[in-house]
C-alpha positions in Angstrom: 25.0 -105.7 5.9 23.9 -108.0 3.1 26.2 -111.0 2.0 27.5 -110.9 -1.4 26.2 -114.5 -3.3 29.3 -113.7 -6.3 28.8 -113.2 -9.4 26.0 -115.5 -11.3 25.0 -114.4 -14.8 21.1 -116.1 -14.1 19.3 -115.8 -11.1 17.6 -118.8 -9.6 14.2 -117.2 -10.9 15.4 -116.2 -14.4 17.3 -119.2 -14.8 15.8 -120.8 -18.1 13.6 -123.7 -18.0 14.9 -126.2 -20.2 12.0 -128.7 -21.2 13.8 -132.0 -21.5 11.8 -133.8 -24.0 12.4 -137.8 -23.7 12.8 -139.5 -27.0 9.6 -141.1 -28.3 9.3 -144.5 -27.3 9.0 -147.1 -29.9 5.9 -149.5 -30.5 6.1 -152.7 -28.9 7.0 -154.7 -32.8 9.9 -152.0 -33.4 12.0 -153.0 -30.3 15.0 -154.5 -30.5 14.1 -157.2 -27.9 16.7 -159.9 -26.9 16.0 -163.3 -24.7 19.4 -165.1 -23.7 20.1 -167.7 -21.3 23.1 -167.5 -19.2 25.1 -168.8 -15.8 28.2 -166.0 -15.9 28.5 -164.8 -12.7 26.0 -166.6 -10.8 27.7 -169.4 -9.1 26.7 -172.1 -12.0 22.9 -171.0 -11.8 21.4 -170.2 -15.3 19.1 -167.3 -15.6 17.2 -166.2 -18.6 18.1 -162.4 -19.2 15.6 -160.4 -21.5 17.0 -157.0 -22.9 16.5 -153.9 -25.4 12.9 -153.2 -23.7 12.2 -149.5 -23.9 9.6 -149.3 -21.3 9.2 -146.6 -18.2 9.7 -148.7 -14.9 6.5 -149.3 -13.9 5.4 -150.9 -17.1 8.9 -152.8 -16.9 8.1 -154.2 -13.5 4.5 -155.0 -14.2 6.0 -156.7 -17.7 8.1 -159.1 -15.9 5.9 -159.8 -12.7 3.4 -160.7 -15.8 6.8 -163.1 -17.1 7.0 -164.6 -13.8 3.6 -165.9 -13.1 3.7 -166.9 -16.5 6.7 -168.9 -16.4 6.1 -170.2 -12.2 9.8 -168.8 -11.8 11.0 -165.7 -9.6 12.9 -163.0 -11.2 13.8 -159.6 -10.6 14.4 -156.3 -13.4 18.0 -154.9 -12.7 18.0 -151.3 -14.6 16.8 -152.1 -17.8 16.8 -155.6 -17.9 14.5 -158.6 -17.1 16.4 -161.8 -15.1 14.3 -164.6 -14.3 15.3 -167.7 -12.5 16.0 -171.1 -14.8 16.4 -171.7 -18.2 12.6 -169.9 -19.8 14.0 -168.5 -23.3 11.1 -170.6 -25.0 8.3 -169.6 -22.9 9.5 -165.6 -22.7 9.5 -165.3 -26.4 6.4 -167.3 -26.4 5.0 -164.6 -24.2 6.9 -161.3 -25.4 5.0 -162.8 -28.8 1.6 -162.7 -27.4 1.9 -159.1 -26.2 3.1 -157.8 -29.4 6.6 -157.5 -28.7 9.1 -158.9 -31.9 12.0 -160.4 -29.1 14.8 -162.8 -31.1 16.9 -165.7 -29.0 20.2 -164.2 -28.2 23.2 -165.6 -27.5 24.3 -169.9 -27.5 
């Protein structure tokens, strides 16, 4: 005796492929790129945080290793962000400048 599944109006076969399509992403000038220094949250250390990079993750972790040697700091990317070690706002945007990206100094 076969076992009734319920009712299902698609079958896993003729279920209907929907092609997700991710959104465009923008040229390195057109993102909104953000370098801030802060110490919230991290016992007193201060950390430079870089934001608003639309990049997939590979190109996001080679981006900051590149920020790291750069700088002589250690870092790590947390989701979408960049957090390096110390206070390098100066010498990120210096370096987000020579790879094309526009990045502004956020925050005090």
């Amino acid at each position: 005796m076969a076992r009734k599944r319920g009712w299902q109006e698609f079958t896993p076969d003729q279920t209907p492929q929907l092609q997700q399509r991710s959104p465009a992403p923008r040229s390195s000038g057109r993102q909104r790129v953000r370098v801030q220094r802060s110490s919230r949250g991290r016992g007193g250390k201060t950390v430079t945080i870089i934001t608003g990079l639309e990049l997939p993750t590979e190109q996001l972790n080679a981006l900051a290793k590149a920020l790291k040697v750069a700088t002589g700091t250690g870092g790590a990317v947390q989701g979408d962000t960049i957090v390096l070690q110390g206070d390098r706002v100066t010498a990120v945007l210096e370096q987000l400048a020579r790879r094309g990206y526009q990045a502004r100094r956020s925050g005090g």
